[in-house]
DRENZAZA-332647 format. One line per field, with one value per residue (C-alpha): x, y, z. Coordinates in nm, 4 decimals. Last residue first. Example, Ala and Ser with C-alpha at 12.3 -4.5 7.8 and 13.67 -1.06 7.14 Angstrom:
<nodes>
xx	(1.3670	1.2300);
yy	(-0.1060	-0.4500);
zz	(0.7140	0.7800);
</nodes>
This chain:
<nodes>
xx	(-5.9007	-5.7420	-5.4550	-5.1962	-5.1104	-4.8786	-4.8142	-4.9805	-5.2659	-5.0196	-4.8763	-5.2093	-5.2927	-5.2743	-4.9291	-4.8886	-4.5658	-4.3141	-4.1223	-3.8202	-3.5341	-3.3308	-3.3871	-3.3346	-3.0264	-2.8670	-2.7231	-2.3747	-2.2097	-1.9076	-1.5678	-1.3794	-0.9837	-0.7190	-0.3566	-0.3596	-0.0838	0.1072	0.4670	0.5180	0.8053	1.0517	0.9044	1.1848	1.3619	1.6958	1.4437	1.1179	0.8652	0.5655	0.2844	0.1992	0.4159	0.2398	-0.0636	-0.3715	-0.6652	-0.9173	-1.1752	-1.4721	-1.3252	-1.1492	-0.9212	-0.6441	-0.7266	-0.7168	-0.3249	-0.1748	0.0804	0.3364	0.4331	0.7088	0.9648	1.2549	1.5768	1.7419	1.6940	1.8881	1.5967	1.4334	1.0097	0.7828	0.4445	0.1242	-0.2465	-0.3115	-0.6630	-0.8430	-1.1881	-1.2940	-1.6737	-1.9200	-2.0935	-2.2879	-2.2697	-1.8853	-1.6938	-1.4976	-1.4336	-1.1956	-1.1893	-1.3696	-1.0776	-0.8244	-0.5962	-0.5006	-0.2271	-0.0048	0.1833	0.5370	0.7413	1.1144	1.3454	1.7110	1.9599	2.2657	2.4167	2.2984	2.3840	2.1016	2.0367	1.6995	1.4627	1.2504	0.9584	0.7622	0.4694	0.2863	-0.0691	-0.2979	-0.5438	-0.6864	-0.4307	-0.1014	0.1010	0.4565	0.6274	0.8239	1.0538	1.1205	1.4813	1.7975	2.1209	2.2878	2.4616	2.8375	2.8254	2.8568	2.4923	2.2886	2.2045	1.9163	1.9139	1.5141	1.5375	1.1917	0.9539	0.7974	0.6955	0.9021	0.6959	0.4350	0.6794	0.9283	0.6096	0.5400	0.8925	0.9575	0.6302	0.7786	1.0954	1.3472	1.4793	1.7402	1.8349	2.1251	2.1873	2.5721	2.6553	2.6406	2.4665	2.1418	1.9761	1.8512	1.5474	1.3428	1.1540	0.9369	0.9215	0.7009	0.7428	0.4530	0.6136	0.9252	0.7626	0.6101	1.0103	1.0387	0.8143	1.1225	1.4104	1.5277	1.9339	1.8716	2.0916	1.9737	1.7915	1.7586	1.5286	1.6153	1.5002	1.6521	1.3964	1.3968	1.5481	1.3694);
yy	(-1.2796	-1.3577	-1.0915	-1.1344	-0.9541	-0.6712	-0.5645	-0.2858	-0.4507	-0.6049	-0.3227	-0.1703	0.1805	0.4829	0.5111	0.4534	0.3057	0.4313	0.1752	0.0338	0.0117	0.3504	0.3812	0.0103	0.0256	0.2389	0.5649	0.5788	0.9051	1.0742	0.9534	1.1833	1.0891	1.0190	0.8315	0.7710	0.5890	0.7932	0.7668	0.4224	0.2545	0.4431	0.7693	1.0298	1.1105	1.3625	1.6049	1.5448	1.4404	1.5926	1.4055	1.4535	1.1962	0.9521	1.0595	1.3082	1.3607	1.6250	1.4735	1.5100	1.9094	2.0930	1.8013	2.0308	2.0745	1.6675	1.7538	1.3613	1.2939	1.1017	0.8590	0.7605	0.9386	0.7791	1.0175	0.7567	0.4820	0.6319	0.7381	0.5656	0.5791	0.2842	0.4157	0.3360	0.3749	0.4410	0.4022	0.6827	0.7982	1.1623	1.1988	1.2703	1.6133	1.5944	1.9541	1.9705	1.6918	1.8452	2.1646	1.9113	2.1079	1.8229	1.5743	1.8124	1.5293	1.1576	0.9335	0.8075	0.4669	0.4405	0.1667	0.1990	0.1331	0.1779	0.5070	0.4448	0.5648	0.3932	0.0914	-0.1683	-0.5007	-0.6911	-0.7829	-1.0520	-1.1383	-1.4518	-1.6317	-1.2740	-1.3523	-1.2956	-1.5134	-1.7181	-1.6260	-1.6633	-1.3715	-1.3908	-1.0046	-0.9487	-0.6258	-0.4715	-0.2162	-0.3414	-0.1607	-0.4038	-0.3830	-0.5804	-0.8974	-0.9873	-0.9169	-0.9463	-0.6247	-0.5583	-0.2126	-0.0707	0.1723	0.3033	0.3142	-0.0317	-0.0010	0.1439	0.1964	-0.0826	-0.3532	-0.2827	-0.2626	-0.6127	-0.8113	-0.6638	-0.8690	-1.1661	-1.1741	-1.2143	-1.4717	-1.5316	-1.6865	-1.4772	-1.4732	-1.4118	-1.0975	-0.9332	-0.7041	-0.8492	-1.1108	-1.1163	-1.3523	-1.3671	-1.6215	-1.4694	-1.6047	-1.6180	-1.9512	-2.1100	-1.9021	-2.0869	-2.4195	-2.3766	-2.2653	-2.6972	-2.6434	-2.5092	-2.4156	-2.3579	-2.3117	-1.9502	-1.6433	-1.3901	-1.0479	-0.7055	-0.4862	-0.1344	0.1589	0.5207	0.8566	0.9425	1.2564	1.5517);
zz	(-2.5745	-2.2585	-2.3375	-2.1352	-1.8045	-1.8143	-1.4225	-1.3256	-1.1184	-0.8793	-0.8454	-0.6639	-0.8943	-0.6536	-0.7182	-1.0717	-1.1461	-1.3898	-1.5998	-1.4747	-1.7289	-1.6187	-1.2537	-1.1777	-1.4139	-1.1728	-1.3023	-1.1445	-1.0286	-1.2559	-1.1408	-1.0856	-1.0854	-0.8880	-0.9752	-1.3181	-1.4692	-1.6977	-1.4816	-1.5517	-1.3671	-1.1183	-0.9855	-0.8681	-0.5030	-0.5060	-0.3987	-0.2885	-0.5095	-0.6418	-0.8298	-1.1403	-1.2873	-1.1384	-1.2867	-1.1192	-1.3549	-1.4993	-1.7445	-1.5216	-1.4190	-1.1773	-1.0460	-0.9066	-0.5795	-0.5362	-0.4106	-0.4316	-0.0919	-0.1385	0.1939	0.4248	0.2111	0.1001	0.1843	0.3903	0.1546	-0.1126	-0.3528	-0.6991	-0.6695	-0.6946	-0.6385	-0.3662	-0.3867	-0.7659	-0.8479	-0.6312	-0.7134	-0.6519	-0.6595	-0.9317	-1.0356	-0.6642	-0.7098	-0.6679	-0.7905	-1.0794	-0.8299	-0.6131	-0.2770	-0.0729	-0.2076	-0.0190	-0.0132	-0.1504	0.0379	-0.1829	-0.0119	-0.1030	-0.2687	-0.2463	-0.5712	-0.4948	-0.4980	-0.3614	-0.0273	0.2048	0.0451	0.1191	0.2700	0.1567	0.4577	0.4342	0.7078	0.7939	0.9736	1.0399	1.1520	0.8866	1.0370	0.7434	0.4650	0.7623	0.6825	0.4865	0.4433	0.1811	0.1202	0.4348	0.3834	0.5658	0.6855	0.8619	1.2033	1.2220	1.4119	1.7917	1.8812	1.5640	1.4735	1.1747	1.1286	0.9286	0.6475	0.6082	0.2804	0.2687	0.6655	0.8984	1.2075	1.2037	1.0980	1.3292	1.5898	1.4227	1.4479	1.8107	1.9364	1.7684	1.9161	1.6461	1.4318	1.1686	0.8530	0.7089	0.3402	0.1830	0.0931	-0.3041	-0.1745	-0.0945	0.1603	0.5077	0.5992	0.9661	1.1595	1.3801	1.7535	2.0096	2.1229	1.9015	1.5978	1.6757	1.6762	1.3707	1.1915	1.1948	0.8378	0.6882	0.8450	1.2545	1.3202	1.3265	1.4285	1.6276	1.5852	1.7567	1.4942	1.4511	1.3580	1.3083	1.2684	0.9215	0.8292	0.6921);
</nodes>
């Protein structure tokens, strides 16, 4: 299916370093393009813009940067800056791309059908995921917005989902380790309380059932 198109309206930036504050107080995001072999651009872009780019494309969708005047790039997200108290966005990079090679995209896996996973039944355990997003090679048009892990198949405690489980559209593979577990089930915790404690009587006070010493 092809991805709807996206694109974020930029300009050019005089603004570096810690003097970028006084664009954020305006409004503004400071942006980054880099890749291909092409020199950087520093730019900016209306900061309400910045996040519904953000919000639609994510990791996984090709996003044109057009600067009035210049030729439109073809950009995927690959850093985003946020403030560690507020988590404001202070600063986004975007990395140009050929449309028509493969690169590595990262795309969230979004675990299914996790009340049809037989190994879980009974209150056997419950289905744990560990893997929430791969690396996967694709031309960025063909990237898919997310991979979706089938929990059908985990029919037992030692059944598991691994990267290389997964399925993947075509012309789009995982890039990186393809044995790390995705979903499991995760058999349910004995508490120590339950374990170590010893009975109590109910009709005895517990203050009374606590070992005392010996006086004698």
């Amino acid at each position: 299916m092809e991805q709807e198109q996206v694109t974020l309206f930029a300009q050019n930036r005089t603004l570096t370093g810690k003097k970028t504050r006084a664009l954020r107080r305006q409004g503004i995001t400071p942006v980054h393009v880099y890749g291909l072999e092409d020199p950087p651009l520093s730019l900016q872009a209306e900061s309400g813009q910045v996040l519904a780019v953000l919000r639609t494309a994510g990791y996984t969708t090709p996003v044109n940067v057009r600067v009035q005047g210049e030729e439109e790039t073809v950009t995927l997200i690959r850093e985003i800056d946020r403030h560690p108290v507020t988590g404001d966005v202070r600063h986004v990079d975007f990395m140009r791309v050929d449309p028509k090679r493969r690169v590595e995209v990262r795309v969230p896996v979004i675990l299914i059908n996790q009340e049809d996973a037989e190994g879980a039944r009974g209150g056997a355990g419950f289905v744990t995921q560990g893997t929430y997003e791969v690396t996967v090679l694709a031309r960025p048009f063909d990237a898919p917005n997310e991979i979706l892990a089938d929990c059908t198949v985990l029919k037992t405690l030692e059944s598991t989902i691994t990267v290389a489980d997964l399925s993947y559209p075509a012309g789009v593979e995982p890039a990186g380790d393809t044995a790390q577990n995705v979903a499991w089930v995760q058999p349910p915790r004995v508490s120590s309380e339950e374990t170590d404690e010893a009975p109590q009587d109910p009709l005895i006070p517990e203050s009374a059932q606590t070992s005392q010493p010996n006086p004698l």
